[in-house]
Structure formats: structure tokens, C-alpha cells
Jmol script that loads the backbone (N, CA, C; Angstrom):
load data "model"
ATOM      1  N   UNK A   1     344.023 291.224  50.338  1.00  0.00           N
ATOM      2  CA  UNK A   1     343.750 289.949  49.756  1.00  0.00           C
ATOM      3  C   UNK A   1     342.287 289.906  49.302  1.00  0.00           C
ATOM      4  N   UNK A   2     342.125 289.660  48.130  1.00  0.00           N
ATOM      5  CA  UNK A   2     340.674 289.608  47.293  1.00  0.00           C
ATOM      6  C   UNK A   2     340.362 287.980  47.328  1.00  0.00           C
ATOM      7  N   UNK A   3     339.062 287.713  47.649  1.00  0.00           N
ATOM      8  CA  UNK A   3     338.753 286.128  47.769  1.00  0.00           C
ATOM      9  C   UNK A   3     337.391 286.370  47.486  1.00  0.00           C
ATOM     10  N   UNK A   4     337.105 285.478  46.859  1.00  0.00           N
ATOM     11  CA  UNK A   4     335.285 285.207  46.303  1.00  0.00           C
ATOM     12  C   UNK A   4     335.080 283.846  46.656  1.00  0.00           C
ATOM     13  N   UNK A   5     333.714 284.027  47.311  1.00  0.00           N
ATOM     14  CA  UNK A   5     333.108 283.603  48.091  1.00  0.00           C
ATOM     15  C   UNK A   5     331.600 282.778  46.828  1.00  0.00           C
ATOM     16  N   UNK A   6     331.470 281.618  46.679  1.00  0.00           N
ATOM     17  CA  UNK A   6     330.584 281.611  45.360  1.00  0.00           C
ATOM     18  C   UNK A   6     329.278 280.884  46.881  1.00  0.00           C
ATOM     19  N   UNK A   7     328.230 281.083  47.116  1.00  0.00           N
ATOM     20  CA  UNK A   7     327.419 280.875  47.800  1.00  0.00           C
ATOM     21  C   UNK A   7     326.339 280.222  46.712  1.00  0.00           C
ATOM     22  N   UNK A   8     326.147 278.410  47.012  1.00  0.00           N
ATOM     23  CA  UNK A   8     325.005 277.963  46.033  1.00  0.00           C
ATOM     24  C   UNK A   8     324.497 277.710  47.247  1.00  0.00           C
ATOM     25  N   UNK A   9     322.764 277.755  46.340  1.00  0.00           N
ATOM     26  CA  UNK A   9     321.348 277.526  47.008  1.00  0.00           C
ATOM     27  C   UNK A   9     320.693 275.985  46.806  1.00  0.00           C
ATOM     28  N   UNK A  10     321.008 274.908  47.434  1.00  0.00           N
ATOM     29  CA  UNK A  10     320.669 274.103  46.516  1.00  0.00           C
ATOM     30  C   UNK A  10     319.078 273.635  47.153  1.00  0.00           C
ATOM     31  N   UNK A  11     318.187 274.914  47.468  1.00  0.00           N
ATOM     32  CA  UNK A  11     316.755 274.223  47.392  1.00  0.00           C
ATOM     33  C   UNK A  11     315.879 275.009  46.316  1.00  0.00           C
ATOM     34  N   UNK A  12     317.063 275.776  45.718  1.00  0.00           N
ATOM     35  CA  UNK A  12     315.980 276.032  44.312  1.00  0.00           C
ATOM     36  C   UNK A  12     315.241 275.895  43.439  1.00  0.00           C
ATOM     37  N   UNK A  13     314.164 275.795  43.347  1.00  0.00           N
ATOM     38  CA  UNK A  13     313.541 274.889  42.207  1.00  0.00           C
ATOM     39  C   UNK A  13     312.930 275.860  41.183  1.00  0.00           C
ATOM     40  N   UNK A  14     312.664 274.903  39.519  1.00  0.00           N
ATOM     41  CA  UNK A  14     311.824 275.766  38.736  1.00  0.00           C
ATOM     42  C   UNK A  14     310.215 276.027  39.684  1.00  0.00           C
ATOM     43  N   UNK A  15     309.518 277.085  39.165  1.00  0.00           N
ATOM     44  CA  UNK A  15     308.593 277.196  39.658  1.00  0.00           C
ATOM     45  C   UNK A  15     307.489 276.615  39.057  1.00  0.00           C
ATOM     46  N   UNK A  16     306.564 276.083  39.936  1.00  0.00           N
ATOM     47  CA  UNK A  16     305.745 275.031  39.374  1.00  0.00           C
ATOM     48  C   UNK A  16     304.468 275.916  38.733  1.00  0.00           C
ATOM     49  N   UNK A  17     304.023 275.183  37.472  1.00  0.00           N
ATOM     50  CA  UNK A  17     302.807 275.523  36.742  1.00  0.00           C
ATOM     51  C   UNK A  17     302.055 275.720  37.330  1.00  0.00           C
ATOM     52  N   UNK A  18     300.769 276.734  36.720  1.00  0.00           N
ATOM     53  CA  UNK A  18     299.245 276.399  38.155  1.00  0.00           C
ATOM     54  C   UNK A  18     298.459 275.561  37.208  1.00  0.00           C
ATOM     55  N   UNK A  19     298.212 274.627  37.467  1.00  0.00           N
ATOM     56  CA  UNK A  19     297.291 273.694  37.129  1.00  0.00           C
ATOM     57  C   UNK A  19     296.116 274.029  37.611  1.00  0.00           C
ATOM     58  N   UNK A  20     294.693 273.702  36.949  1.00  0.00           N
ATOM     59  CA  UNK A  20     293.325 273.263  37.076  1.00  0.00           C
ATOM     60  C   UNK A  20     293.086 272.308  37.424  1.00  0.00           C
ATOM     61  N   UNK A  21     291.890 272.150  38.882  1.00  0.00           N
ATOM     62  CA  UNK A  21     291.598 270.367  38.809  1.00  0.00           C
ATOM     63  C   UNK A  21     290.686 270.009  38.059  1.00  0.00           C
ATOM     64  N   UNK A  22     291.070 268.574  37.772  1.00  0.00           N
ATOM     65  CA  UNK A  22     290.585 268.060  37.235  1.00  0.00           C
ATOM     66  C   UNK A  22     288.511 268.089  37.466  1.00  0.00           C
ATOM     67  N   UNK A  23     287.673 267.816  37.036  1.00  0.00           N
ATOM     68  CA  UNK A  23     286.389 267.704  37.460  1.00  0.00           C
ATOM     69  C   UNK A  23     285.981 266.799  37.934  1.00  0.00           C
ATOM     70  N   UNK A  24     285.565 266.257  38.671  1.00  0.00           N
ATOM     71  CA  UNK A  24     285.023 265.112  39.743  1.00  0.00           C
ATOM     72  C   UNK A  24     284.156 264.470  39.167  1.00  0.00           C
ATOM     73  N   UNK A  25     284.446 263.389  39.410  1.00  0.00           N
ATOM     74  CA  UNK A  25     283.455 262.199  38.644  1.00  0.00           C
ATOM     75  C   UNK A  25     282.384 261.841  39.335  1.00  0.00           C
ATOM     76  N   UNK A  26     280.830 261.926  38.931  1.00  0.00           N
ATOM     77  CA  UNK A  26     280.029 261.713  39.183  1.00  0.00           C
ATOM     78  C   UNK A  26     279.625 260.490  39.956  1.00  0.00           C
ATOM     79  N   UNK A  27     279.918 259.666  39.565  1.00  0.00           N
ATOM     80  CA  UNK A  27     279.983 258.654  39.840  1.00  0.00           C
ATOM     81  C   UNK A  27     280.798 257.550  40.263  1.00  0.00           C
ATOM     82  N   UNK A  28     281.540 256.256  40.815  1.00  0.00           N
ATOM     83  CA  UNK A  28     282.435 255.661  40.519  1.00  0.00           C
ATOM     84  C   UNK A  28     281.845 254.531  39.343  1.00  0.00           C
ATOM     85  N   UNK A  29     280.310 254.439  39.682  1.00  0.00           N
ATOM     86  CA  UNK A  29     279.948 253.090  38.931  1.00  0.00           C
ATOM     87  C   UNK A  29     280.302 252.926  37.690  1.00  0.00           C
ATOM     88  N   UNK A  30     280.970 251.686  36.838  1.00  0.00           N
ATOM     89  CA  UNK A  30     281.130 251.757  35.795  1.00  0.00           C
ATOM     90  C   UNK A  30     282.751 252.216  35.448  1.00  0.00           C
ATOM     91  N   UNK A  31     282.989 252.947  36.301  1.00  0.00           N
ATOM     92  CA  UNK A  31     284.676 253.557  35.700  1.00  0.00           C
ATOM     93  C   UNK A  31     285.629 252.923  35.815  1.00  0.00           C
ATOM     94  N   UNK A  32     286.951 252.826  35.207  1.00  0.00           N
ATOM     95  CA  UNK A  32     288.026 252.999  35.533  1.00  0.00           C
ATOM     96  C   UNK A  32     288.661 253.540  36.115  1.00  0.00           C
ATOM     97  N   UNK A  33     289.830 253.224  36.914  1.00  0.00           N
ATOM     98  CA  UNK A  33     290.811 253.735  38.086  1.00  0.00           C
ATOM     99  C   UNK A  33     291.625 252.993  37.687  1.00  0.00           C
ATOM    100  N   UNK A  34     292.681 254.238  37.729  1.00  0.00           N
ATOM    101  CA  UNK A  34     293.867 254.151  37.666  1.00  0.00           C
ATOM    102  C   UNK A  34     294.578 253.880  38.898  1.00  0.00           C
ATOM    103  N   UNK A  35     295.395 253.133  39.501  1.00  0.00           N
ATOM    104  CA  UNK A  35     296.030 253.254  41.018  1.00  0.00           C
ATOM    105  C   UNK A  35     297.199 253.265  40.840  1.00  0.00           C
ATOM    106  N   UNK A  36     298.539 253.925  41.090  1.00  0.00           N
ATOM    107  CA  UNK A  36     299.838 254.324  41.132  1.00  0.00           C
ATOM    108  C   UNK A  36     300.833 254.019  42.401  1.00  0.00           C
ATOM    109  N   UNK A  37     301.432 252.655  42.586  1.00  0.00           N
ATOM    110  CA  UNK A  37     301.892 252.482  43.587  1.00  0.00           C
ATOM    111  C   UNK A  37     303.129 252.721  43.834  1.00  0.00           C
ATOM    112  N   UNK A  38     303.447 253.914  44.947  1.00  0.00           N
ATOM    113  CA  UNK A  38     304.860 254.216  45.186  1.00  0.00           C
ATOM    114  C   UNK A  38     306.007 253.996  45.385  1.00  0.00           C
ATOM    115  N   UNK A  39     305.660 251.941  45.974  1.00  0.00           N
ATOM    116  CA  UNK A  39     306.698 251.361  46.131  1.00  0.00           C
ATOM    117  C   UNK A  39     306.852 251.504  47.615  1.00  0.00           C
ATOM    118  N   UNK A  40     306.315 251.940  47.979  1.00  0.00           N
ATOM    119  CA  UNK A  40     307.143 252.604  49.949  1.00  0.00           C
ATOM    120  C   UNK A  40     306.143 251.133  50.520  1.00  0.00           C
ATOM    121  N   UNK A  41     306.855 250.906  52.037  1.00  0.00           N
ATOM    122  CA  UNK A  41     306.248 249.893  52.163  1.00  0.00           C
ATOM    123  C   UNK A  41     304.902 249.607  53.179  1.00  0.00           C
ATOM    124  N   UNK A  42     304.537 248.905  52.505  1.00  0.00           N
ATOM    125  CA  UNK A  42     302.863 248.417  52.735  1.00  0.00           C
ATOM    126  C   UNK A  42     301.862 249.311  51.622  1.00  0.00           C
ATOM    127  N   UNK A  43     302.735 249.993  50.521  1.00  0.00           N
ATOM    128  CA  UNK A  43     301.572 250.742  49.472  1.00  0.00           C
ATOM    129  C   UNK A  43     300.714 249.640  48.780  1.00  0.00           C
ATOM    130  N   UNK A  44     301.570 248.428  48.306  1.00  0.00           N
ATOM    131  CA  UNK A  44     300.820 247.725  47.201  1.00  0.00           C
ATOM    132  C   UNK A  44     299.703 247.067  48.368  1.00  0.00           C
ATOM    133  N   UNK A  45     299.655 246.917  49.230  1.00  0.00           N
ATOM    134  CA  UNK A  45     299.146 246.481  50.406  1.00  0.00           C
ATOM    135  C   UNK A  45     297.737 247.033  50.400  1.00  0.00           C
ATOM    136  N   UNK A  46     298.139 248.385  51.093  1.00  0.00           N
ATOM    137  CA  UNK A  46     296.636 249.451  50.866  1.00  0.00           C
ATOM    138  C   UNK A  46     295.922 249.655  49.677  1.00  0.00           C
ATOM    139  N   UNK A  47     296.883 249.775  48.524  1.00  0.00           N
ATOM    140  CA  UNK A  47     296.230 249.918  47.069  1.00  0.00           C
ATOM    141  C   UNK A  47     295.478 248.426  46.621  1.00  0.00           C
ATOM    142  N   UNK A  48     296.044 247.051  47.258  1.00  0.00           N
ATOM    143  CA  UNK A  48     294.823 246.400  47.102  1.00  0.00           C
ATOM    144  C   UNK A  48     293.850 246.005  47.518  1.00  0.00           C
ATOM    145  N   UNK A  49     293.879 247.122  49.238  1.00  0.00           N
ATOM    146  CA  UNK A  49     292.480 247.145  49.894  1.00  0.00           C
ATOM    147  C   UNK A  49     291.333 248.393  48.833  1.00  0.00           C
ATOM    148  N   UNK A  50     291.977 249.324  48.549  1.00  0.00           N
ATOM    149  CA  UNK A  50     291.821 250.098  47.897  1.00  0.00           C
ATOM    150  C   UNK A  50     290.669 249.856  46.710  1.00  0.00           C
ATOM    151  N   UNK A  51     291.634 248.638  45.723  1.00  0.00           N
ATOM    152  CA  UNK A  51     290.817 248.323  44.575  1.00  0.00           C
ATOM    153  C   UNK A  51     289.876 247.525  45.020  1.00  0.00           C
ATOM    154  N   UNK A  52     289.472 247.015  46.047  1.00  0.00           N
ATOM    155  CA  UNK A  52     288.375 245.549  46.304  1.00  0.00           C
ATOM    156  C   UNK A  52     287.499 246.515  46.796  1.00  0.00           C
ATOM    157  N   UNK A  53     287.449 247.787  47.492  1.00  0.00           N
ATOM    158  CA  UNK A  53     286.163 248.583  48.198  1.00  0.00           C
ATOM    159  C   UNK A  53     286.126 249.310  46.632  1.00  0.00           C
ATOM    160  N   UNK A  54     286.844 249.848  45.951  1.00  0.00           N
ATOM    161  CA  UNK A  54     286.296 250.690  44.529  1.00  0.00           C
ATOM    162  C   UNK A  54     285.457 250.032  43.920  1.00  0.00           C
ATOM    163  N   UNK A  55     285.949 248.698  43.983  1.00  0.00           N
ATOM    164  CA  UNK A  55     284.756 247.760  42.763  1.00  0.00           C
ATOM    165  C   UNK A  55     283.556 247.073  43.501  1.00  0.00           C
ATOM    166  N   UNK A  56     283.825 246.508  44.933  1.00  0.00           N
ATOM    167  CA  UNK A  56     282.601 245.829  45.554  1.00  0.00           C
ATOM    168  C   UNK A  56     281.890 247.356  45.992  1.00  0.00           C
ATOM    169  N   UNK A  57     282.047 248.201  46.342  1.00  0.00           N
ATOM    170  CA  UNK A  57     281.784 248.986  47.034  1.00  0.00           C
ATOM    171  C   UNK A  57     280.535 249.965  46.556  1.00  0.00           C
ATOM    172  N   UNK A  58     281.724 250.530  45.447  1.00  0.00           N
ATOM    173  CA  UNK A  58     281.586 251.784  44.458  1.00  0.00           C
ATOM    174  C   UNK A  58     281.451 251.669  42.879  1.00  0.00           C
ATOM    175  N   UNK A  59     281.481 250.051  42.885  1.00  0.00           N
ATOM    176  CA  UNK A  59     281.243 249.200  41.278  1.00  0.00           C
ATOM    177  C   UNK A  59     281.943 249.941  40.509  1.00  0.00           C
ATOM    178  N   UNK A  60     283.089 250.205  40.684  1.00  0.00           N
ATOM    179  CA  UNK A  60     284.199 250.419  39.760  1.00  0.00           C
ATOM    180  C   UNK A  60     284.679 249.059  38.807  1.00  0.00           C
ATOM    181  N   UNK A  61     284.593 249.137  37.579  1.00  0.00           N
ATOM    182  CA  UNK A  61     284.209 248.173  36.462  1.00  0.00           C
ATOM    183  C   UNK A  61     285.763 247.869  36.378  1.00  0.00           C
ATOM    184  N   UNK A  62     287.088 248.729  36.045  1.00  0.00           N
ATOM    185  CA  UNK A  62     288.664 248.227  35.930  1.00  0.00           C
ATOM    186  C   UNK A  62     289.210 248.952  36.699  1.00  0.00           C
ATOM    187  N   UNK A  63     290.356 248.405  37.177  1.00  0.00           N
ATOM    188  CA  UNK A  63     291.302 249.259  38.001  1.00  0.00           C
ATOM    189  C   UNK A  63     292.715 248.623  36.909  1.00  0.00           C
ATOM    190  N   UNK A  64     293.463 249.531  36.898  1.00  0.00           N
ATOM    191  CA  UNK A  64     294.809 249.579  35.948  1.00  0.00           C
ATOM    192  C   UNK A  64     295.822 249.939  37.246  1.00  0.00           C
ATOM    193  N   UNK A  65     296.657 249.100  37.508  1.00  0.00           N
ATOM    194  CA  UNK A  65     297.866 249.514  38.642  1.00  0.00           C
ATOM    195  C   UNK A  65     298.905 249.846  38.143  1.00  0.00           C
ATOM    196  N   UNK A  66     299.656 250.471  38.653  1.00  0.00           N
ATOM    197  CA  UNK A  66     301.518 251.100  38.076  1.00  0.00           C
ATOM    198  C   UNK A  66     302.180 250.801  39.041  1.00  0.00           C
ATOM    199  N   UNK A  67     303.172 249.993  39.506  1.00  0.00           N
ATOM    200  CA  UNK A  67     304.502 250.267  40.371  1.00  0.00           C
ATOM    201  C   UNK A  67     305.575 251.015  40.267  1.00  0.00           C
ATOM    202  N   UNK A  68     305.915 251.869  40.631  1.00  0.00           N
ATOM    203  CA  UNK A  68     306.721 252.796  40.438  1.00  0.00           C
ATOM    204  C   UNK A  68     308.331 251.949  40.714  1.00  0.00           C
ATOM    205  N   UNK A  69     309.047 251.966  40.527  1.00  0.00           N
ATOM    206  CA  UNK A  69     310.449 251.236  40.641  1.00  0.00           C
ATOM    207  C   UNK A  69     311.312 251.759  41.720  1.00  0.00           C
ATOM    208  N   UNK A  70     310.732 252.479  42.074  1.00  0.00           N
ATOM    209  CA  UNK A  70     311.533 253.346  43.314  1.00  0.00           C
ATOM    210  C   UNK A  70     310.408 254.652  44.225  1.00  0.00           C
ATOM    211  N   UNK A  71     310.396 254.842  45.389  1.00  0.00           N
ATOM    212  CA  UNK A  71     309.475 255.732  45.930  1.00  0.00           C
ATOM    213  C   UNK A  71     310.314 257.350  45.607  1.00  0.00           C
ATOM    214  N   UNK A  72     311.623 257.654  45.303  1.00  0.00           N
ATOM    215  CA  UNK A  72     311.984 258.781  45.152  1.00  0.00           C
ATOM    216  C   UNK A  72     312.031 259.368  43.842  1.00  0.00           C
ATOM    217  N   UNK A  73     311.557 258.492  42.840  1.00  0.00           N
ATOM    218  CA  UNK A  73     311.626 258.975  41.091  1.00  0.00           C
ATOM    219  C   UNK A  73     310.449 259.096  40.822  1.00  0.00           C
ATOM    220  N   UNK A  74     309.874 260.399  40.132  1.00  0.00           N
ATOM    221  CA  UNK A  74     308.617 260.451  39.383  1.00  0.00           C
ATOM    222  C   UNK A  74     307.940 259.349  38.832  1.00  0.00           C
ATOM    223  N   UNK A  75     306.552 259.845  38.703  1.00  0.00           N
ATOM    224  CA  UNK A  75     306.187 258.395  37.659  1.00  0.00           C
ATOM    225  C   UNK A  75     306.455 258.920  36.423  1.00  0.00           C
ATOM    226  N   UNK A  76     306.829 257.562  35.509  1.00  0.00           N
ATOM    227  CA  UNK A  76     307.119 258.667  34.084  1.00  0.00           C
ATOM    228  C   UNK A  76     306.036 259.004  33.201  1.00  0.00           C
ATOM    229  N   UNK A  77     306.883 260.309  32.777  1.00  0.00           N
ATOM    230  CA  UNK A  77     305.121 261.040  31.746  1.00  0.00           C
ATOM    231  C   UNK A  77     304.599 259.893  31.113  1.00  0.00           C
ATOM    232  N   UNK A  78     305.422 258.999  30.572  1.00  0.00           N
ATOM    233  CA  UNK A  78     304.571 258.187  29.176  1.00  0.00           C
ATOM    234  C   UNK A  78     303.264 257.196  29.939  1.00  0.00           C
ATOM    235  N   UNK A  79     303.911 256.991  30.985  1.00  0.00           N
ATOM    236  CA  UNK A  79     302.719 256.270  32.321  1.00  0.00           C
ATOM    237  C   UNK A  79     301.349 257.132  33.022  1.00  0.00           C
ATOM    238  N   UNK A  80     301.735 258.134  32.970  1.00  0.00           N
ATOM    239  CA  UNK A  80     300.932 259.325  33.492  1.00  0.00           C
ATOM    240  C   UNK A  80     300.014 259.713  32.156  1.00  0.00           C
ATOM    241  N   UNK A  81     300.723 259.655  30.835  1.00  0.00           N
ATOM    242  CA  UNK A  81     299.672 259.861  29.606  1.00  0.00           C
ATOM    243  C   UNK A  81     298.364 259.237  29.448  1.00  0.00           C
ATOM    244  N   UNK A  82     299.579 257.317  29.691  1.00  0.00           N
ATOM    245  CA  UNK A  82     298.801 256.304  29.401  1.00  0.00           C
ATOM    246  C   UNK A  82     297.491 256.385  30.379  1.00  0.00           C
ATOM    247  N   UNK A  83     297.780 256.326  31.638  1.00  0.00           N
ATOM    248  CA  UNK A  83     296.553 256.206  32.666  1.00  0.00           C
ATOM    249  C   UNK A  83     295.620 257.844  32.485  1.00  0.00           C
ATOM    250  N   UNK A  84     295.999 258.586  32.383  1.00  0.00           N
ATOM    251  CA  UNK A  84     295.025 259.601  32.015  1.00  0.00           C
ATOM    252  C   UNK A  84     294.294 259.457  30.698  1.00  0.00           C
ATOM    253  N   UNK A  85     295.031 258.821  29.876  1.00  0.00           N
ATOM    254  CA  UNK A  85     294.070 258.979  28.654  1.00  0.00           C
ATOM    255  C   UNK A  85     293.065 257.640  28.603  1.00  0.00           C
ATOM    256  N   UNK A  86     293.667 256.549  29.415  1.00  0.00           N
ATOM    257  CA  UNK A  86     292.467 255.223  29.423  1.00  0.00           C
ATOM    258  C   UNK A  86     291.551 255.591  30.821  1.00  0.00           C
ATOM    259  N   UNK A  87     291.838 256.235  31.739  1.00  0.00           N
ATOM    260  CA  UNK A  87     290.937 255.965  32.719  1.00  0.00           C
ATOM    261  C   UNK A  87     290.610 257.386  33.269  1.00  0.00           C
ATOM    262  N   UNK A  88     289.313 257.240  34.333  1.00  0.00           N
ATOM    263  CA  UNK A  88     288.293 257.512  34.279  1.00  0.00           C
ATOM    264  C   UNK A  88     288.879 259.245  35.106  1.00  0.00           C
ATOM    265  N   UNK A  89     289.799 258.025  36.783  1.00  0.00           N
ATOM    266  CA  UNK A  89     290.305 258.963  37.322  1.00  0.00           C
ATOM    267  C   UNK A  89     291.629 257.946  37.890  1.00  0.00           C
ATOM    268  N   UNK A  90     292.831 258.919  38.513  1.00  0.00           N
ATOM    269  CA  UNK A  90     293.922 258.265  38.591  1.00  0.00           C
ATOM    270  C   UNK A  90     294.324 258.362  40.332  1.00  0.00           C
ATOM    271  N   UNK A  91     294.377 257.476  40.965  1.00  0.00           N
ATOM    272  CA  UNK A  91     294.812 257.601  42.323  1.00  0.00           C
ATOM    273  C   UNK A  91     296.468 257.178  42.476  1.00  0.00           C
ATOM    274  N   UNK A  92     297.065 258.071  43.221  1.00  0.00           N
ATOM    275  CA  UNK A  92     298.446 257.683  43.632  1.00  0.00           C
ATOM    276  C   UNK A  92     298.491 257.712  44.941  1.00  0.00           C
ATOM    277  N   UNK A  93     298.976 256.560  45.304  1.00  0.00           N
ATOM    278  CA  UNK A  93     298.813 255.962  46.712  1.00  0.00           C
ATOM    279  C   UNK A  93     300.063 255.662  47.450  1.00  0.00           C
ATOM    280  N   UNK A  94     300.575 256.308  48.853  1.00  0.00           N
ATOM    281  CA  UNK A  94     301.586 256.099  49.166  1.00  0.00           C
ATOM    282  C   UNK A  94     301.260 255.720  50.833  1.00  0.00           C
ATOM    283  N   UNK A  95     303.053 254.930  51.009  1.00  0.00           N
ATOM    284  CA  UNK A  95     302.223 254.126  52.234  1.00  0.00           C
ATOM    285  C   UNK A  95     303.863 254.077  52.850  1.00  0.00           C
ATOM    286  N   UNK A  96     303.557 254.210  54.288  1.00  0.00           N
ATOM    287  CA  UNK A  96     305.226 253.643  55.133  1.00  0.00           C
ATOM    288  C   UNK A  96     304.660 253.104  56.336  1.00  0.00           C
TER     289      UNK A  96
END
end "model"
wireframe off; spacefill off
backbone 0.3
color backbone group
């Protein structure tokens, strides 16, 4: 008796790019921040202790927030464009 056996892997993933970091900002004074909230709970919480020490603190001039709609889905590229191309630097903040 011949029987096939099909064995899936399901923690395969594509393999991830190597990225460069980004360069560190000199400063906070004056910048923009981006903050990215995961949705998990107590994030929007911390992210708005977060933004009140960036700006009283570290005189961070705007903060731009994102809620993510769910803690298990990416943020989407067109959100990730937007905040990289307006601000200074981008924090994603997660919280349980």
C-alpha cells in the first residue's frame, strides 16, 4: 500500500529585508513625532503620557497619533509613508 504523507510547515515566513537604522535625531526640540498606537490595552494611555513629557519635557513642537484598528494587523504602508515623510521620528507604542 503506497500513501503520501504531505507534511506543511506553517511557521514559514518570507525572509525579512536587512534594513539600515534610521540616524538619530539630535535633538527632540522643535520636532515632530509621530506616535503609533497599537490598540492593546492601556497603549493610548501611555502614548498620552508619552506625548506631554516629549513636548513639556523635550519641546517637541507636534506629535501626529495613529490608532491602529486592531493590535494583530500591520500598520498600513500608506500610514507608515505618511508619518515618515511628515515627521521628524516615528514611535510605535504598545501596551497590555
Amino acid at each position: 500500500m503506497n500513501e503520501t504523507i504531505t507534511i506543511v510547515d506553517p511557521s514559514a515566513e518570507d525572509a525579512a529585508a536587512s534594513e539600515n537604522l534610521a540616524p538619530g535625531l539630535k535633538t527632540l526640540a522643535g520636532s515632530h513625532i509621530g506616535l503609533i498606537d497599537n490598540s492593546k490595552h492601556m497603549a493610548a494611555e501611555l502614548l498620552a503620557e508619552v506625548e506631554v513629557l516629549l513636548q513639556q519635557r523635550y519641546g517637541v513642537k507636534k506629535v501626529t497619533r495613529y490608532r491602529k484598528a486592531n493590535p494583530s494587523i500591520p500598520t498600513p504602508p500608506g500610514v507608515l509613508a505618511s508619518l515618515t515623510a511628515s515627521c521628524d521620528a516615528v514611535v510605535h507604542g504598545v501596551a497590555d
